[in-house]
FITIPA-97951 format. One line per 8 residues: number of its first residue (from 1); for each residue x, y, z of C-alpha. Coordinates in steps of 0.1 Angstrom, whole numbers. Layout:
REM FITIPA-97951
NUM> X:Y:Z | ...
***
This chain:
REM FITIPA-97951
1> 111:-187:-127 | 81:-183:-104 | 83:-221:-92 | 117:-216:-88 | 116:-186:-65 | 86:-204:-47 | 112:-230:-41 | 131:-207:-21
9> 105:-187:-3 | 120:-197:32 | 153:-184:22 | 135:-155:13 | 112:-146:41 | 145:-156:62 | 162:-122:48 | 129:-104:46
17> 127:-112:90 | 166:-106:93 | 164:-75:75 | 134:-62:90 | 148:-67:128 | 177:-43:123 | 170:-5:140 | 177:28:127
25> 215:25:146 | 224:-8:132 | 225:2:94 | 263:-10:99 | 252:-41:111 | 222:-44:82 | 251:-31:58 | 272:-62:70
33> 246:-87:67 | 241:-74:30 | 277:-81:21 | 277:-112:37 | 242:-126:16 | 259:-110:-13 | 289:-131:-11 | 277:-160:2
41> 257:-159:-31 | 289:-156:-52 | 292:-119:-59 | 325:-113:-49 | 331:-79:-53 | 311:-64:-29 | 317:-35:-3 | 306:-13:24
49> 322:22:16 | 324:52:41 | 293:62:41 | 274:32:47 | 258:23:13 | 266:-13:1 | 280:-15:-30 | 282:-47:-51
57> 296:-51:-85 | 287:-78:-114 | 313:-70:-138 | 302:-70:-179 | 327:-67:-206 | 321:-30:-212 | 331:1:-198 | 296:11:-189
65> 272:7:-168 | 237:-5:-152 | 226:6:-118 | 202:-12:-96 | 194:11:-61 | 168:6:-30 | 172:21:4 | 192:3:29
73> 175:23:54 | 143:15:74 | 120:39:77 | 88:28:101 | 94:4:131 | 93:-36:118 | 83:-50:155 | 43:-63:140
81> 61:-83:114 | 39:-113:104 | 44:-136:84 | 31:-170:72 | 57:-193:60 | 38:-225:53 | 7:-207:36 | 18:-184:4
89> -1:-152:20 | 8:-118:31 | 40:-107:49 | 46:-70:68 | 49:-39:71 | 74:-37:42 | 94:-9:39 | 122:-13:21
97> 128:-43:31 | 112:-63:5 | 134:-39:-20 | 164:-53:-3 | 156:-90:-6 | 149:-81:-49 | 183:-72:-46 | 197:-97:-28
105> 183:-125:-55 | 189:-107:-84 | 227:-107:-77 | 223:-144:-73 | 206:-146:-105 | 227:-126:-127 | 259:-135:-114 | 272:-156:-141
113> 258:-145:-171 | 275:-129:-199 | 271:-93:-197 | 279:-63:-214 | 273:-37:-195 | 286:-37:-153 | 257:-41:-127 | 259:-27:-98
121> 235:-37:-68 | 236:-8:-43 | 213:-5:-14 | 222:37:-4 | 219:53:32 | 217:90:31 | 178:93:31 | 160:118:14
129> 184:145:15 | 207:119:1 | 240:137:7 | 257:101:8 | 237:81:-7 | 227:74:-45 | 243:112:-54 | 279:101:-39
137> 279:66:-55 | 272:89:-88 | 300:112:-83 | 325:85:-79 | 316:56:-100 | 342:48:-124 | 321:39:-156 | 297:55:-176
145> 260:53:-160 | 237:49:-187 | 205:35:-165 | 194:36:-129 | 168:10:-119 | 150:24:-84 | 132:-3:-64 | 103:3:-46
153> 83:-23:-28 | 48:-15:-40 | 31:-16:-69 | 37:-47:-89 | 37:-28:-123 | 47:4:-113 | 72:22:-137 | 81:59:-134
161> 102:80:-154 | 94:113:-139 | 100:132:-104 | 72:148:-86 | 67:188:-92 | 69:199:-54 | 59:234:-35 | 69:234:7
169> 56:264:23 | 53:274:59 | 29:297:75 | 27:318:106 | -8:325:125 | -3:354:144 | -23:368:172 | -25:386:208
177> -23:361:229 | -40:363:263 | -56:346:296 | -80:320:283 | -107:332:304 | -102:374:300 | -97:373:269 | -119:346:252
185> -129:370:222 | -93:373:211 | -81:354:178 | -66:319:188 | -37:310:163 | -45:271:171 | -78:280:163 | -75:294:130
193> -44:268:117 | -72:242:124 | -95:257:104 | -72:265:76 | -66:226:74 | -102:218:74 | -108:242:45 | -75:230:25
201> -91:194:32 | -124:204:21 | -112:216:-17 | -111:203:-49 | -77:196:-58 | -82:169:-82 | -64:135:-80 | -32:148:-94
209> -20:168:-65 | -13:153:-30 | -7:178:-1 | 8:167:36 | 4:190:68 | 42:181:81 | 40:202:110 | 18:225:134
217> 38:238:163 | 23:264:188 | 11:272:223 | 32:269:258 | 8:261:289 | -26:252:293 | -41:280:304 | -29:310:282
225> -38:314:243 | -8:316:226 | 2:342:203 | 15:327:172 | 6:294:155 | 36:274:126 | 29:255:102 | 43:236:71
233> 34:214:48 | 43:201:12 | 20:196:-20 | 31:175:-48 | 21:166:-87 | 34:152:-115 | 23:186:-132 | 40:221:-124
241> 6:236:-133 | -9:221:-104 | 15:228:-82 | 10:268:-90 | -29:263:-90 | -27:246:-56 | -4:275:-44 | -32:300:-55
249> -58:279:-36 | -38:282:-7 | -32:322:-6 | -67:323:-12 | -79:306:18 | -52:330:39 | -66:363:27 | -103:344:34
257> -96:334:67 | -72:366:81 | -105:388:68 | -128:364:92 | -110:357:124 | -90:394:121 | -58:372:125 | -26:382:104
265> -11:352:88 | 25:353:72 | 28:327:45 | 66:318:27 | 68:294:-2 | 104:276:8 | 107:254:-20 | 94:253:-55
273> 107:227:-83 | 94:214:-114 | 84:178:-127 | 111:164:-144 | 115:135:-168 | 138:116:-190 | 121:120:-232 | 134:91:-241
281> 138:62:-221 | 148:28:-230 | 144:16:-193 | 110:28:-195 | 105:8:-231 | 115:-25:-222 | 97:-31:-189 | 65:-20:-210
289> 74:-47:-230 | 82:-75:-202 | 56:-66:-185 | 33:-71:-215 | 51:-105:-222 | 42:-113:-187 | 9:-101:-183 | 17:-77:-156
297> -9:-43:-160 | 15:-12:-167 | 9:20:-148 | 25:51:-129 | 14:61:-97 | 51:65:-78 | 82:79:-76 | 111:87:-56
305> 137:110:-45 | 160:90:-62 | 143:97:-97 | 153:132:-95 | 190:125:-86 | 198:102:-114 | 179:127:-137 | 203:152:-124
313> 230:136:-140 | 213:132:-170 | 209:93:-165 | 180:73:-176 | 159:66:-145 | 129:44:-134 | 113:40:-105 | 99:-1:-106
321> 73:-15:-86 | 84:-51:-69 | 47:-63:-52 | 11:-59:-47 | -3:-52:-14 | -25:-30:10 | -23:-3:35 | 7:11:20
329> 33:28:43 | 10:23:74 | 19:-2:103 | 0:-29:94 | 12:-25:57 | 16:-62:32 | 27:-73:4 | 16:-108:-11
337> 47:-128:-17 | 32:-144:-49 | 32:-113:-64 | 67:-101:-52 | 81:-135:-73 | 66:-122:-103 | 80:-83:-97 | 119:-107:-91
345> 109:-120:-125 | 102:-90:-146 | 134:-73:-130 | 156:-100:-138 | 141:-105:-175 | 142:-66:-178 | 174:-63:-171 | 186:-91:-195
353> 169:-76:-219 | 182:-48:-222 | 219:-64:-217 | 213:-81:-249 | 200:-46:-268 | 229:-26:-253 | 256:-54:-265 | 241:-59:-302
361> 219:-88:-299 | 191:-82:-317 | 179:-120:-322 | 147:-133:-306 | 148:-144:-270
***
């Protein structure tokens, strides 16, 4: 399957540069373009429903169901794109982009085999709240769900069964205020939200929990300290435990820092929610096995909003990794396109695998 894909990597990047040039106000148009691909491929049944996501059907012979997801929406802007089209190399940023183009061939692979169970390719807008997106399709699909595949560009190998465990807190820094030069000696809020940073950087956390400063608001003109300082930001783990020991680290370096710069901070945990994860996963089973079949290193580093919505519904749910690359979600982001054929061909041979378990076959491949 990897030669054949090579064969078509013009086709290919030809979506991947297509796809990439629409902005954040032409989802419609990116939408359209989707539909278009899907049917020129010969998946007929394919729609754009109210809310923007692109829907497209492979029908099976059962009343249930098989859903493959990615985001159709774009989240950093593609205008560095490079790619090389005569040399197999290293094409960028990626986004979800890459996700779309997986979806995009697989409908063209799967389109006429026997199947028992419906697919349905669905590239969702809606974004992280996802209001519209994946949650919507959910509430109104007419079969039984029993699987929801999430694609995510990298890492080739990636699988994930579980939602990250998430704290958001936000944090006021409040002081007098004053004229900068008069009243020097007074408690800058600026001042100490910068050093709370530093000292949250400067922890051991361990490798399991990640942390992001989202926002630090504060201060009017140039020459007047200001009297109050916001912040927020978000930790996350797969582990709940974590999540209430980073918590603790984080009051602790308050109370520290209000004692030493005689500054009264507020703190507010917004958000708490717990890890979550599907026990028993067949999704999770056979791309272990593909993946062993096709030498691809197993391993789970990444999930997705989208986990947690399809586990919400009680629906077996996998993040999958499509590609390997470098400088992940950053502007100058790749992903080798040798790799992404072999992530296309563990997807498709995943997913007929599991057709033939779910209808009865139980006979060697």
């Amino acid at each position: 399957m990897k030669k054949v894909l090579m064969n078509r990597e013009e086709e290919i990047l030809n979506h991947f540069l297509k796809l990439s040039n629409f902005s954040k106000s032409d989802m419609i148009l990116k939408g359209k373009y989707l539909m278009d691909i899907f049917v020129e491929y010969g998946v007929e049944d394919t729609k754009l429903d109210p809310n923007g996501n692109v829907i497209a059907k492979i029908k099976g012979n059962s009343s249930e169901a098989l859903v493959v997801n990615c985001s159709l929406e774009q989240i950093k802007d593609s205008r560095n794109i490079q790619m090389k089209m005569k040399e197999i190399c290293n094409i960028g940023p990626a986004d979800n982009t890459m996700a779309l183009c997986a979806l995009l061939i697989l409908g063209d692979l799967i389109k006429n085999h026997y199947l028992h169970d419906n697919i349905y390719l669905v590239a969702t807008t809606g974004g992280k709240s996802d209001s519209h997106g994946l949650r919507n399709f959910l509430k109104n699909v007419d079969e039984k769900v029993n699987g929801i595949i999430n694609l995510q560009t990298m890492e080739l190998g990636n699988i994930s069964k579980s939602n990250f465990a998430v704290s958001r807190m936000n944090m006021e820094f409040i002081g007098k205020g004053g004229d900068i030069w008069q009243d020097y000696i007074e408690p800058n809020p600026i001042e100490t939200a910068a050093l709370f940073i530093k000292r949250l950087r400067d922890e051991e956390l361990g490798d399991s929990l990640v942390f992001n400063i989202s926002k630090l608001t504060s201060g009017v003109f140039y020459d007047i300290i200001p009297d109050k300082a916001h912040l927020e930001l978000e930790m996350r783990s797969f582990n709940s435990s974590d999540i209430a020991k980073g918590v603790d680290t984080i009051k602790e370096i308050i109370r520290g820092l209000s004692k030493e710069e005689n500054i009264e901070i507020k703190f507010k945990e917004i958000l708490r929610k717990n890890e979550m994860a599907i026990e028993e996963s067949l999704l999770e089973e056979i791309f272990i096995e593909t993946q062993q079949e096709l030498g691809i290193k197993t391993y789970s580093v990444i999930s997705n909003s989208e986990v947690s919505v399809g586990m919400e519904f009680g629906i077996d749910t996998l993040t999958v990794g499509l590609a390997n690359g470098k400088n992940k979600y950053r502007r100058n982001e790749q992903v080798e396109i040798v790799s992404f054929y072999k992530g296309i061909e563990n997807l498709y041979k995943s997913i007929m695998k599991l057709d033939k378990k779910n209808r009865g076959d139980l006979s060697n491949e």
